[in-house]
VMD Tcl script that draws the C-alpha trace (Angstrom):
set ca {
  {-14.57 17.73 -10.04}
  {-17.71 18.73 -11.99}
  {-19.59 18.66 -10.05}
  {-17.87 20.61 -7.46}
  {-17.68 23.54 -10.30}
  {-21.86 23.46 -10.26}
  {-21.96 23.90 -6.15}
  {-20.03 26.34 -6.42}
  {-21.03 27.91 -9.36}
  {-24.66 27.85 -7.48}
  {-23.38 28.85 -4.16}
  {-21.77 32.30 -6.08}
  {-25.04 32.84 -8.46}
  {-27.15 32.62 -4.93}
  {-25.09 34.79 -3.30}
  {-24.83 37.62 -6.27}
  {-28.74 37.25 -6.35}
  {-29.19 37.48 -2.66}
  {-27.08 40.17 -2.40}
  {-28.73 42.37 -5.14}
  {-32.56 42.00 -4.72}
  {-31.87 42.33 -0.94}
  {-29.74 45.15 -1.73}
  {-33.07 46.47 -3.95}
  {-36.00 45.35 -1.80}
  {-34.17 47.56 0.96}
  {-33.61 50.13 -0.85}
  {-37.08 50.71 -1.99}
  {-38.94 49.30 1.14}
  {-36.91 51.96 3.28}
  {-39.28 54.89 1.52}
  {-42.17 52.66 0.68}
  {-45.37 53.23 1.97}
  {-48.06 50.31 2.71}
  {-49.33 50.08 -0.93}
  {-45.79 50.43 -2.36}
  {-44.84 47.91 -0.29}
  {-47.76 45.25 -0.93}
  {-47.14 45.90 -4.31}
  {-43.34 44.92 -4.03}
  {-44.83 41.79 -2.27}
  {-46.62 40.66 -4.65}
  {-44.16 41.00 -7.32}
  {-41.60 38.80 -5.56}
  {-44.21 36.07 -4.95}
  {-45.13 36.04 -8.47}
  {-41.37 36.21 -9.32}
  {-41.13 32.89 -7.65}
  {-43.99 31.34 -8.55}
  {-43.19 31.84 -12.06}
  {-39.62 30.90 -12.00}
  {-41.14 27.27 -10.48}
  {-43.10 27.28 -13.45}
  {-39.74 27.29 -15.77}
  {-38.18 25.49 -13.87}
  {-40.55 22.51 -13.75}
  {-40.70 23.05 -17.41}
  {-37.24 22.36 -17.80}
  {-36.46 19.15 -16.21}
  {-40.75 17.96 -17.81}
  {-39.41 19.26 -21.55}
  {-39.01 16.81 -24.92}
  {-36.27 17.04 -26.51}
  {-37.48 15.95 -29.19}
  {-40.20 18.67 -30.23}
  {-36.73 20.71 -30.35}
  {-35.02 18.83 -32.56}
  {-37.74 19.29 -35.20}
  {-37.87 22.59 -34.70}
  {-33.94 22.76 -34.93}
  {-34.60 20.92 -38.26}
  {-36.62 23.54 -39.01}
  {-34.47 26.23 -38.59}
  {-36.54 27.67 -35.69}
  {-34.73 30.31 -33.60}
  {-36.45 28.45 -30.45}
  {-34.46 25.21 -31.46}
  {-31.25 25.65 -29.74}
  {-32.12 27.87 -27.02}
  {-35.26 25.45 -26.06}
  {-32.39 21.93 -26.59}
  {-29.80 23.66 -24.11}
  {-32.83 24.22 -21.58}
  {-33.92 21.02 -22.01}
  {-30.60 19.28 -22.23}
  {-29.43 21.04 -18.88}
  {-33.22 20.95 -17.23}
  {-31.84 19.73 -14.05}
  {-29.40 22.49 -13.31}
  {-31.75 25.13 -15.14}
  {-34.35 23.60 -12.63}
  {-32.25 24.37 -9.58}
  {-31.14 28.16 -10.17}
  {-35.19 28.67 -11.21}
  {-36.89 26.58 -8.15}
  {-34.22 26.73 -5.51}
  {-31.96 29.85 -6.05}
  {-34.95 31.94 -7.30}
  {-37.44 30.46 -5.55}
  {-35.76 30.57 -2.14}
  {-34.50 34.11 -2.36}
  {-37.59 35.54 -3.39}
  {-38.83 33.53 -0.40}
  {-36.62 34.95 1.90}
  {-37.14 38.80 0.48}
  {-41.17 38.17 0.45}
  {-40.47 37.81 4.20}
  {-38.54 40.24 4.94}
  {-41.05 42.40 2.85}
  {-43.85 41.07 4.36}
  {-41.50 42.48 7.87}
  {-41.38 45.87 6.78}
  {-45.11 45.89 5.94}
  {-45.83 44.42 9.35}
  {-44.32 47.04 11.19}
  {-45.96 49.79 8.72}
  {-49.23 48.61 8.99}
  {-48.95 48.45 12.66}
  {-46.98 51.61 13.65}
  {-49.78 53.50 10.97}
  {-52.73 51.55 12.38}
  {-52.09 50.85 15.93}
  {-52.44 47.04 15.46}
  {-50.78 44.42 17.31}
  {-47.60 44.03 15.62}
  {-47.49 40.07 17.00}
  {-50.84 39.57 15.31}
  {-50.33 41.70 11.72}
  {-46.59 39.59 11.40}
  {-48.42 36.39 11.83}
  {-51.56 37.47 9.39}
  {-48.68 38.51 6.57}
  {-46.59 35.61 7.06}
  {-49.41 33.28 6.16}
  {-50.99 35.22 3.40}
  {-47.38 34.86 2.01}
  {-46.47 31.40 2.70}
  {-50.35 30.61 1.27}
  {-50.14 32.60 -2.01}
  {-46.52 31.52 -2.71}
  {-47.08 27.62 -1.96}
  {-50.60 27.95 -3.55}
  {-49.31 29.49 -6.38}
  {-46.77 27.21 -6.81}
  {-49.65 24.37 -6.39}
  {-51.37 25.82 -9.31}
  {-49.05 26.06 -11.76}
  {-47.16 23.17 -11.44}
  {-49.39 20.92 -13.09}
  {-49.56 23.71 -15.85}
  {-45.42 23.84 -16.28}
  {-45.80 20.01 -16.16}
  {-48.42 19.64 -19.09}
  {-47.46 22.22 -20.97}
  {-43.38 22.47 -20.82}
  {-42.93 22.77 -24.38}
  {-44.74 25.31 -24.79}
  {-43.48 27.64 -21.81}
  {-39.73 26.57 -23.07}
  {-40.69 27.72 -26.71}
  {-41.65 31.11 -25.21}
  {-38.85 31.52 -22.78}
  {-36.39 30.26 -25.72}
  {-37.78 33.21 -27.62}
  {-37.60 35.74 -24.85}
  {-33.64 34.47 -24.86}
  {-33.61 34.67 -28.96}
  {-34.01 37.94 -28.58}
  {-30.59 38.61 -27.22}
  {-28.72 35.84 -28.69}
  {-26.01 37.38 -31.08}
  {-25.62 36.31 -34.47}
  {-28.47 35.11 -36.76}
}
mol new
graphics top color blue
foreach p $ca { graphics top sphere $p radius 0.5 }
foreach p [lrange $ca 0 end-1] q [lrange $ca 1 end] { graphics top cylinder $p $q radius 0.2 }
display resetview
């Protein structure tokens, strides 16, 4: 039964997400111009890219280098344990919720941009869709590529910093 509380608990946390950025990227890209709109792009693939990053970091983390600093009375203990502790989950709403809806907005994006740049320019709008879709597939899988081995390597370190990104708004001491 557990486990049918995560699916569904991921199902509803996809949706909400989908639902919002989609809600923003459409909002914005329907007044955007070309630059606006590459910078949006670009955004969104590092979005994703960088939630891989944590989320690779999650399930590659050592517990133990946060249990000394839980000794220690570190502020990064706890937060960095739980992440750690639930990497596998914390890996799946990072590289598969976030990661495939910024996916799916960087296309539709990179559709909106398409059509701008050829309606402005008086390109082929065949040929500008195709030249879009793999500068996005390229940067995001690339990107992904290249810091992988990075969240892998260094996972203690990126969970210390996104622990104290979270202290920050943890109540209490």
């Amino acid at each position: 039964m557990k486990k049918d509380n995560w699916i569904l608990t991921i199902f509803l946390i996809t949706f909400v997400l989908s639902v919002v950025f989609s809600t923003l990227s459409n909002v914005i890209t329907m007044k955007a111009n070309n630059v606006v709109l590459g910078i949006l792009l670009i955004c969104v693939i590092i979005l994703g890219i960088l939630f891989d990053m944590i989320g690779t970091s999650a399930i590659s983390g050592d517990e133990a280098t946060f249990h000394a600093l839980n000794s220690k009375k570190k502020k990064e203990g706890p937060i960095g344990l739980f992440i750690v502790k639930n990497g596998s989950k914390i890996s799946s709403v990072c590289n598969d919720v976030v990661g495939d809806v910024s996916g799916i907005i960087s296309g539709s994006i990179g559709a909106v941009l398409a059509i701008s740049i050829s309606s402005t320019f008086g390109f082929s709008q065949t040929l500008v869709s195709i030249v879009i879709a793999a500068i996005i597939s390229s940067f995001t899988v690339g990107g992904k590529a290249i810091f992988k081995p990075i969240a892998v390597n260094n996972a203690n370190n990126i969970i210390i910093r996104i622990a104290k990104i979270f202290s920050i708004f943890k109540r209490g001491k």
